[in-house]
C-alpha positions as CSV (number, residue, x, y, z in Angstrom):
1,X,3.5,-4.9,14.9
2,X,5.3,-7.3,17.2
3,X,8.0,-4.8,17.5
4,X,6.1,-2.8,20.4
5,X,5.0,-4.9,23.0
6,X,7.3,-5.3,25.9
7,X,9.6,-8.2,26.3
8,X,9.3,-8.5,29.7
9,X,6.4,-10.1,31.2
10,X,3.4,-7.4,31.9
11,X,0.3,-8.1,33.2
12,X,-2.3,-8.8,31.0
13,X,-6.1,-8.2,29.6
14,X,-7.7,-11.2,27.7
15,X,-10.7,-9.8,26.5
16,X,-13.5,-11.8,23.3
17,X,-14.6,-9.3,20.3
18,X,-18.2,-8.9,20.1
19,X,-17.7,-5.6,18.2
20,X,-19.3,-4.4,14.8
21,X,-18.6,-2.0,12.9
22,X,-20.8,-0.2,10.9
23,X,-20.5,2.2,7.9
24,X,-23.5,4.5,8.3
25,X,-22.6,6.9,5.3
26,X,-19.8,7.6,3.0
27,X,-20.0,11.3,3.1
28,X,-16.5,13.1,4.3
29,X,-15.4,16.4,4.4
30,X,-11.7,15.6,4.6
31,X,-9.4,14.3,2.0
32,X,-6.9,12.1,4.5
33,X,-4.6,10.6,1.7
34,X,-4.3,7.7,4.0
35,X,-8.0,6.7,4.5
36,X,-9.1,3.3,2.9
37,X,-12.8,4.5,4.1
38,X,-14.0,0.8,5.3
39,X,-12.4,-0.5,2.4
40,X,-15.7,0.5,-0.2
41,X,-15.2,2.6,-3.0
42,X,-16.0,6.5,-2.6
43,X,-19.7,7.2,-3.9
44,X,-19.5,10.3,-5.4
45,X,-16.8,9.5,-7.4
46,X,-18.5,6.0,-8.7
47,X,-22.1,6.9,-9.1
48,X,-21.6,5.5,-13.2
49,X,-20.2,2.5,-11.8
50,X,-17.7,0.6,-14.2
51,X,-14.5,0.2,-13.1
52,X,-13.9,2.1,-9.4
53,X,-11.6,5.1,-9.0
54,X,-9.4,5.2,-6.3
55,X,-9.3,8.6,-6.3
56,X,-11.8,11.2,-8.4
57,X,-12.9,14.7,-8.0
58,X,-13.8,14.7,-4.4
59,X,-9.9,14.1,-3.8
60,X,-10.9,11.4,-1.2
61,X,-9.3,7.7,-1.0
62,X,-10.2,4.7,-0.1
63,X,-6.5,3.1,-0.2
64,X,-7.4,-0.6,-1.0
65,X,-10.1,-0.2,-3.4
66,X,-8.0,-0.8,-6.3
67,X,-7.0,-4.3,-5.3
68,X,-9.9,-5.3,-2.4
69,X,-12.2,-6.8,-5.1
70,X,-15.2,-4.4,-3.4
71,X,-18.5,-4.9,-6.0
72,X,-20.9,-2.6,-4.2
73,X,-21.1,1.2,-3.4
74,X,-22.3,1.8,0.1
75,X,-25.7,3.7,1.0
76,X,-26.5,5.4,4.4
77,X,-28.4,3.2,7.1
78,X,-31.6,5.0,8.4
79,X,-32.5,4.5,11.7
80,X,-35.4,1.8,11.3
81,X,-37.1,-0.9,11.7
82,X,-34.7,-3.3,9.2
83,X,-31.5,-1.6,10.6
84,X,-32.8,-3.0,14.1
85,X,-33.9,-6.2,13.4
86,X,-30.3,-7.0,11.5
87,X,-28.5,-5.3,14.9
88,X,-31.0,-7.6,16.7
89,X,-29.7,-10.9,14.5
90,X,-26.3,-9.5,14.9
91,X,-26.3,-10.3,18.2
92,X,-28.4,-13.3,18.5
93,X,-26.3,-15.5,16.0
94,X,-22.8,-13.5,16.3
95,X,-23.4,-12.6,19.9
96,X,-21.8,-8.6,19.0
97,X,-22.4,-6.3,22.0
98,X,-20.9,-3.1,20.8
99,X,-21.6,-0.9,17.9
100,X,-19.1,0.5,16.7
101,X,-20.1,3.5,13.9
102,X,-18.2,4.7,11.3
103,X,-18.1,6.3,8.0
104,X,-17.5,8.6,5.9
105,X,-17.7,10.9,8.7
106,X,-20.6,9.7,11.1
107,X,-21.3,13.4,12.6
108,X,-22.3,13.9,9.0
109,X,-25.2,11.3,9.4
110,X,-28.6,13.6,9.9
111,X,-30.1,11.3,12.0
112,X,-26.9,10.3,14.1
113,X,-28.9,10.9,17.4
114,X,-31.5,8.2,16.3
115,X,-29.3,5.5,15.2
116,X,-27.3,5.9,18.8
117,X,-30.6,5.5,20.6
118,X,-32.0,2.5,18.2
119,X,-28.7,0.8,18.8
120,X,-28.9,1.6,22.8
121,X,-32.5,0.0,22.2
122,X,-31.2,-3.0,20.7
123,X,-28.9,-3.6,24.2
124,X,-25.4,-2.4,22.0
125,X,-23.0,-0.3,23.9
126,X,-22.5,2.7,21.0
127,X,-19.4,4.2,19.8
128,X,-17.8,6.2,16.7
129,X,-14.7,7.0,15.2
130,X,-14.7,10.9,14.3
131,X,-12.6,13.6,12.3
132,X,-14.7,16.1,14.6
133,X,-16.2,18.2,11.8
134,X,-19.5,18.1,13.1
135,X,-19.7,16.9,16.5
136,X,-20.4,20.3,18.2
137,X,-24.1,20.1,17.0
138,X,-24.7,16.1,17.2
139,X,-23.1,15.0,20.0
140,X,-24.8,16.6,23.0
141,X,-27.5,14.9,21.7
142,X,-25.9,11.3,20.8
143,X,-24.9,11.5,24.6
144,X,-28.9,11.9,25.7
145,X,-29.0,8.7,23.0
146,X,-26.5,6.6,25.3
147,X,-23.9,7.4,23.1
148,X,-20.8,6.2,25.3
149,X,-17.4,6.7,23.8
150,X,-15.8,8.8,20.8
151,X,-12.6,7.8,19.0
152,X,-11.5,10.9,17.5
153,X,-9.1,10.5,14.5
154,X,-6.4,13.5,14.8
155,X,-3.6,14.3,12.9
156,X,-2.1,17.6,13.5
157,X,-2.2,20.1,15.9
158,X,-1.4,23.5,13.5
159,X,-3.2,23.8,9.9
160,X,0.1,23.1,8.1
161,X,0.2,19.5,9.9
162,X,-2.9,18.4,8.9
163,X,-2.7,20.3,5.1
164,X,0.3,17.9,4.9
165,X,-1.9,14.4,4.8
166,X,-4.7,16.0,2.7
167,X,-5.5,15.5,-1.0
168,X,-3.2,18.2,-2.7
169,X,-6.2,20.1,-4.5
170,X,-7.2,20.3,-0.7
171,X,-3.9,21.5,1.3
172,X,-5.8,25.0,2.0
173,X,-4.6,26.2,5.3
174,X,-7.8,28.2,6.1
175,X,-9.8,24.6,5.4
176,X,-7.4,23.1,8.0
177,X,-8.1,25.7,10.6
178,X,-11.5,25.4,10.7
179,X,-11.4,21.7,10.7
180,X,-8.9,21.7,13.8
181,X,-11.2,24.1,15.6
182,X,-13.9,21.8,14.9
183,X,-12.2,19.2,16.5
184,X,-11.8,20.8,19.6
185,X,-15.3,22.1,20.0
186,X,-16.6,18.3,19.4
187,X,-13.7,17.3,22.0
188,X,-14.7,19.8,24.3
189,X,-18.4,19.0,23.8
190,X,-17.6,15.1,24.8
191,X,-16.5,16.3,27.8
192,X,-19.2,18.8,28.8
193,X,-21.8,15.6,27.8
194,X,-19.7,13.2,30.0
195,X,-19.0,11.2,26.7
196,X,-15.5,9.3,26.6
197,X,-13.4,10.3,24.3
198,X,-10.0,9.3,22.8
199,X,-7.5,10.2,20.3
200,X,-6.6,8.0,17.6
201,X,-2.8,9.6,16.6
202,X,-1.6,8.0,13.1
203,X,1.8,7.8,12.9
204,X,3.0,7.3,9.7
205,X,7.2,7.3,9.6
206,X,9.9,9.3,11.7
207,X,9.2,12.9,10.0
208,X,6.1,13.2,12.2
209,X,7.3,12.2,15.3
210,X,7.4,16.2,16.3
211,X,4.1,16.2,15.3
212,X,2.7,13.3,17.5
213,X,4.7,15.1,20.6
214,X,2.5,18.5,19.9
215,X,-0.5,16.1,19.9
216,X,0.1,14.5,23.0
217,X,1.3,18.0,24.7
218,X,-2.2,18.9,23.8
219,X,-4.5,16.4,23.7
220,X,-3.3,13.7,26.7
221,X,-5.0,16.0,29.5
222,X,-8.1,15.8,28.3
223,X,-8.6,12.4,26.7
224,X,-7.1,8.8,26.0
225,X,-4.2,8.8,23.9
226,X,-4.1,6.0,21.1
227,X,-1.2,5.8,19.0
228,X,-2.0,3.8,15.3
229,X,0.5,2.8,13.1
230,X,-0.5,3.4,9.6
231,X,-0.9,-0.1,7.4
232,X,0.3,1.9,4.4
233,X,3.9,2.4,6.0
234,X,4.6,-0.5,7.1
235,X,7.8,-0.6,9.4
236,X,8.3,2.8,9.3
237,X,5.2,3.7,11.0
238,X,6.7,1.3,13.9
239,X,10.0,2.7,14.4
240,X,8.2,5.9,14.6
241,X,6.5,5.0,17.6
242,X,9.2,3.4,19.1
243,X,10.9,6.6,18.5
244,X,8.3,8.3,20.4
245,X,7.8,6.6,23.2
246,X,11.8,6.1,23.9
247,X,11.9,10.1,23.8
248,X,8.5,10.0,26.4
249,X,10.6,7.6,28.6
250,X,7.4,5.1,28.1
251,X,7.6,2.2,30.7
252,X,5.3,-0.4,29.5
253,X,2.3,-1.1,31.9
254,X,0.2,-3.8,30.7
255,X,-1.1,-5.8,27.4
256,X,-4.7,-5.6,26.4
257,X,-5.7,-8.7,24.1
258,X,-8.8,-9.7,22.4
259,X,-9.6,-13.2,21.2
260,X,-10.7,-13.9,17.9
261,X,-9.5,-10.7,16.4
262,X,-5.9,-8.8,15.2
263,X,-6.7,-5.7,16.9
264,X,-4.6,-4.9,20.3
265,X,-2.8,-2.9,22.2
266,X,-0.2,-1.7,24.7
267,X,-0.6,0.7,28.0
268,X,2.3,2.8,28.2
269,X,3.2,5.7,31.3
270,X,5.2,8.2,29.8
271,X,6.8,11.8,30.8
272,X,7.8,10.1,34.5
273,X,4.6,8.7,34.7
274,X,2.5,11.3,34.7
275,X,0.3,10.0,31.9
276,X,-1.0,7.1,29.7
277,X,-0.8,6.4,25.8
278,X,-1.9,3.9,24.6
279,X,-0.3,1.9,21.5
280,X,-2.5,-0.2,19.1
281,X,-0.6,-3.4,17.7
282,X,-1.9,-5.9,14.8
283,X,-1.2,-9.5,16.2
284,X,-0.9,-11.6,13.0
285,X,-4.1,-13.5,13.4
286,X,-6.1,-15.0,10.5
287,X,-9.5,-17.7,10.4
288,X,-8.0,-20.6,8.6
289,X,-10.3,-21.4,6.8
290,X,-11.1,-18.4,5.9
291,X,-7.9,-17.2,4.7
292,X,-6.8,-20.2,3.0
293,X,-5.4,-19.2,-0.5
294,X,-5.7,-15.9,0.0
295,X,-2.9,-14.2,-1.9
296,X,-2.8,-11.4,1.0
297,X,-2.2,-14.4,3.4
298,X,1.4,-13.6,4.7
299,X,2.8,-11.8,7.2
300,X,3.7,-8.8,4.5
301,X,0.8,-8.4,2.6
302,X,-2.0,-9.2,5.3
303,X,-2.1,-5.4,7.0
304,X,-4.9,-5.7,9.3
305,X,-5.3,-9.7,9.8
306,X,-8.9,-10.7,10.9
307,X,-10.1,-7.0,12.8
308,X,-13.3,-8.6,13.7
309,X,-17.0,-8.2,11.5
310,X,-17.9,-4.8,9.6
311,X,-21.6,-3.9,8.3
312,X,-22.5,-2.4,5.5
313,X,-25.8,-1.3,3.6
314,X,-25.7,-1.4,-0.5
315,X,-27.2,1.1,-2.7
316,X,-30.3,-1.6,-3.4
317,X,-30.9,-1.5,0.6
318,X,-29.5,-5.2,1.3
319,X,-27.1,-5.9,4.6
320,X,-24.0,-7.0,3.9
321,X,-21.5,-8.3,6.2
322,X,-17.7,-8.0,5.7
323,X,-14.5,-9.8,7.3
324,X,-11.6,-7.8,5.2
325,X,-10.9,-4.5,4.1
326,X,-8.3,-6.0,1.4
327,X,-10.6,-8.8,0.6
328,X,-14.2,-7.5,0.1
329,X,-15.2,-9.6,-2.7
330,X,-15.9,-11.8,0.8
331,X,-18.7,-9.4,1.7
332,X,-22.1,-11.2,1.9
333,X,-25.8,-10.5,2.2
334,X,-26.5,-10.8,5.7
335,X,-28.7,-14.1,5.5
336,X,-26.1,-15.8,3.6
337,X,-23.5,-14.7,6.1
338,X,-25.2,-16.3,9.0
339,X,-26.8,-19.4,7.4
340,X,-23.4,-20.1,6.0
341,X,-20.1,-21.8,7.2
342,X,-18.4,-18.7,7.8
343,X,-19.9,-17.2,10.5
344,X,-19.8,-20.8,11.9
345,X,-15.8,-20.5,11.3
346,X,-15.7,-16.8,13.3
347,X,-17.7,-18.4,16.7
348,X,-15.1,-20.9,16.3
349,X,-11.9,-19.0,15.9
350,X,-13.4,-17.0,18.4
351,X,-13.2,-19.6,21.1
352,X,-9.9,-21.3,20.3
353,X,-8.4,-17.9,20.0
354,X,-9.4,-17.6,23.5
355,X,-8.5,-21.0,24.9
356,X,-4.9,-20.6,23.2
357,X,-4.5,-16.7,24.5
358,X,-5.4,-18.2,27.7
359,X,-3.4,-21.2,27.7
360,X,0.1,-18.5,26.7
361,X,-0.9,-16.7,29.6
362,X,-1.4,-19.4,32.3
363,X,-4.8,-18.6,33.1
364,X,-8.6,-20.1,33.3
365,X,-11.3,-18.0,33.0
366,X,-13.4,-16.9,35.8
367,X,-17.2,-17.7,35.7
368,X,-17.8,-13.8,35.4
369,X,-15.8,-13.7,32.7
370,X,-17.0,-16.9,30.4
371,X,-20.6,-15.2,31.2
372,X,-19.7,-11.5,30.2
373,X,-17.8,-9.9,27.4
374,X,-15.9,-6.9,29.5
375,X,-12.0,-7.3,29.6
376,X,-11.0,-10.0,32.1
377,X,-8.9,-10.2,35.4
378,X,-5.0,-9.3,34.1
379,X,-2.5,-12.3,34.0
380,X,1.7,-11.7,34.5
């Protein structure tokens, strides 16, 4: 997405991932026709096994399970004593600091509350990415957990909008209203609980652009705008947001990089600079090793680049950790993972990653920040 960052020189964040993500459950009560749900086939549409659908009954996707080589259905991780001892291994070997949960839908978990406070337990900062559905009745008590920051995923502001990106068995308009009210109880919530919350705005090509203007007309106020481009439109989904934020007379503000991983992103004032929005960006970084004969390995077919480690639990109650969402025939039990070269090969590409960030940026890092993993001083 090399499109969006600013030409001219802005100051800038170098920040290391120590992030994992974790799939808690597959369960969903949306139908997003752009979700590729952690890159694992849906369960309830694959409990016969065989060859995976893509899409089944439930009318949910998972958008690269045709192709991503995934060999495993994913089972919901209980809050206990295995969960915590492979958090706790997580970050002795890998040193990961923040949990990030996902799903499925995480408010859907039934025991969300514990799994926040196991993780605080464990010395993780916690957060989620949410649709909303349920977080009226679990956040307030995620945020007694430690729960610190919710990403919620939003797509439209009226019914119709978010009808549009749903399964078309699913475009009811009544289903959409209740989902969006949802969405602003659990927002609401966040803010009552003194949770953090931001909105994750996919864009996904120049016929939503009013859309994402309602969206930030209603949601900027109250919490951080994040604008995603969606890897299944490709350069559309760019000019889209370039679109936007030429009409918001953005002025870029600063560049937020993190070694050893693709994800990144852009801080943006817009309307006079009144207000921030944020834009995500995939820098086209890859492991070497790792990626070597991979036929996704180019700068079309790689979508997400290396985003950093993912967690998953299989139906037979092994950890697995994954690197890809297009390649997760590369998942592996978590014993194998860390005994094995390739977790050897991320701590490495984590730290030349950072050398070479801050060798483009004319910088050395502070002792505070070789000793921490918050985002470090900003660079011009």
């Amino acid at each position: 997405m090399d499109a969006l960052p600013a030409a001219n020189p802005l100051p800038t964040f170098i920040d290391t991932d120590t992030t994992l993500r974790v799939k808690i459950l597959d369960a969903c009560g949306m139908t997003c026709t752009f979700c590729h749900n952690e890159g694992t086939p849906v369960v309830v549409d694959n409990r016969n096994l065989g060859p995976f659908q893509i899409t089944g009954s439930s009318g949910r996707t998972s958008i690269y399970a045709a192709t991503n080589g995934a060999a495993f259905l994913p089972a919901t991780i209980p809050p206990d004593r295995e969960f915590a001892r492979t958090l706790r291994l997580m970050n002795e070997c890998m040193g990961c600091t923040e949990l990030h949960l996902t799903g499925g839908e995480p408010t859907l978990h039934s025991r969300l509350p514990d799994l926040v406070r196991l993780a605080v337990d464990q010395g993780y900062r916690v957060c989620m990415t949410s649709n909303g559905e349920n977080g009226a009745r679990q956040i307030p008590a995620c945020a007694d957990a430690g729960l610190d920051r919710v990403n919620f995923s939003i797509f439209g502001t009226t019914p119709e909008e978010l009808a549009q990106v749903q399964h078309s068995r699913f475009r009811d308009t009544a289903r959409a209203a209740a989902k969006i009210d949802a969405l602003r109880v659990s927002i609401r919530a966040c803010i009552d609980y003194e949770v953090r919350a931001g909105a994750n705005i996919v864009v996904l090509d120049r016929t939503h652009i009013d859309r994402v203007h309602r969206l930030l007309d209603t949601y900027a106020p109250e919490v951080s705008v994040r604008l995603l481009n969606s890897l299944d439109h490709g350069q559309a989904s760019i000019d889209a947001i370039n679109d936007v934020l030429a009409q918001r007379g953005a002025v870029a503000e600063s560049h937020h990089l993190t070694a050893g991983a693709s994800g990144s992103r852009t801080v943006y004032r817009i309307d006079g600079g009144k207000r921030r929005v944020h834009v995500k960006w995939i820098r086209p970084v890859r492991p070497p090793a790792l990626c070597r004969g991979c036929r996704f390995n180019n700068d079309t077919d790689c979508q997400e680049g290396f985003y950093g480690l993912r967690l998953y639990r299989d139906r037979q109650g092994a950890y697995l950790v994954g690197v890809c969402l297009q390649r997760m025939d590369l998942c592996q039990p978590i014993g194998d993972f860390l005994d094995g070269p390739l977790s050897t090969e991320i701590l490495r590409f984590r730290r030349t990653d950072r050398d070479r960030l801050d060798a483009d940026h004319h910088r050395t890092p502070t002792a505070f920040e070789t000793n921490t993993h918050h985002e470090g001083n900003p660079t011009a």
